[in-house]
C-alpha positions in Angstrom: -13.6 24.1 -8.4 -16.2 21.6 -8.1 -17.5 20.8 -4.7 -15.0 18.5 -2.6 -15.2 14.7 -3.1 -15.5 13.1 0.6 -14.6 9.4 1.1 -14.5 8.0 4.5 -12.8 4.6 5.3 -13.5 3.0 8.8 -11.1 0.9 10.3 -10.8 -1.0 13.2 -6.5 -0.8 13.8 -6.3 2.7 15.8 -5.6 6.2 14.7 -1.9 5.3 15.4 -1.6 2.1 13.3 -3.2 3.9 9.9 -1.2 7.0 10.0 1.8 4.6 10.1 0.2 2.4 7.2 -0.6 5.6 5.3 2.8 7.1 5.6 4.5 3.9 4.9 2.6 3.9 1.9 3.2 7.6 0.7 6.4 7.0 -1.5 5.0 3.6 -3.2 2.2 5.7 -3.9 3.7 8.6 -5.8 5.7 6.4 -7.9 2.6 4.7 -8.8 0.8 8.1 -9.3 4.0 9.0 -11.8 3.4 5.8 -13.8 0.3 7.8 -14.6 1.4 11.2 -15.6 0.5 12.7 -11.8 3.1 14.7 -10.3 3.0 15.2 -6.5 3.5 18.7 -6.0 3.4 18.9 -2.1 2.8 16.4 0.9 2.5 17.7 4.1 2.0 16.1 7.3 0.6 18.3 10.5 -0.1 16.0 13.3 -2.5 13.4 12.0 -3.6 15.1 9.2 -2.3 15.1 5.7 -2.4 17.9 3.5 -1.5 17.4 -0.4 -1.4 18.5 -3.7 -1.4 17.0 -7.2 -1.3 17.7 -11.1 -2.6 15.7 -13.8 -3.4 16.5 -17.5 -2.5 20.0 -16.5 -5.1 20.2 -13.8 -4.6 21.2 -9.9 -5.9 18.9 -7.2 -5.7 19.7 -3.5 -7.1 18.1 -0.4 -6.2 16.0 2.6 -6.3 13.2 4.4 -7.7 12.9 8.3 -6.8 9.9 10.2 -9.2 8.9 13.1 -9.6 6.4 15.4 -11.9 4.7 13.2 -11.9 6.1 10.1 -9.8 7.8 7.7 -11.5 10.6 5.9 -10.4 11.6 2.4 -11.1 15.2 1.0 -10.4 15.9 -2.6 -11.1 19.1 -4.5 -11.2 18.6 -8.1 -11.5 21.4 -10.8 -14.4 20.9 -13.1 -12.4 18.5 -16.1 -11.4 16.0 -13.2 -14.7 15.9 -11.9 -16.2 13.9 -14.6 -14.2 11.2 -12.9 -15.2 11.3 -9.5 -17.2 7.8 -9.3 -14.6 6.3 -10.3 -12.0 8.2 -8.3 -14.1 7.0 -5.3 -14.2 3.8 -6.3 -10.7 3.5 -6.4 -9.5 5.2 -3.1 -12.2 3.3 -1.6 -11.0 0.1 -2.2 -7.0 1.0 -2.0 -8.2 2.7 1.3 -10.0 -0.5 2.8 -6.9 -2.7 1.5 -4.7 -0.7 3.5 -6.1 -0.3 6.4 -7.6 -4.1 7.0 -6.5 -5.6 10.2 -3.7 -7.9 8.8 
């Protein structure tokens, strides 16, 4: 496995109020992910921490998701083929990331 791709969101809505957003988002998100060929193998929650695994174009991905007061931190360990897209990967959870957790 490649090193782990890090992606911190700050927010300004409370530990509380983004684990709710996240987890209210969970479902919509692996029928999205499915749309796309990624098959949610496990999702865990222990206390504010989410642990989860994935596979896409028969590749493993593991990591989890920390929910502070002011940021959510996103950990992602991607085997070498799946690393080629980590910019983009970025890119992408950063921006869902900040959608979801803006003050509404």
């Amino acid at each position: 496995m490649a090193k782990p791709l890090i992606i911190d969101v700050p927010h300004d809505i409370g530990r509380e109020e983004a684990r709710r957003r996240i987890e209210s988002s969970v479902e919509q998100g692996r029928t999205l992910l499915q749309k796309y060929g990624i098959t949610v193998n496990n999702l865990a929650w222990t206390g504010d921490r989410l642990d989860f695994a994935l596979s896409a174009l028969t590749q493993n991905v593991d990591g989890a998701v920390d929910v502070g007061q002011e940021s959510v931190r996103v950990e992602v360990r991607l085997p070498f083929l799946l690393a080629l897209f980590a910019e983009q990967i970025q890119k992408s959870v950063g921006k869902e990331g900040n959608l979801l957790l803006t003050k509404k």
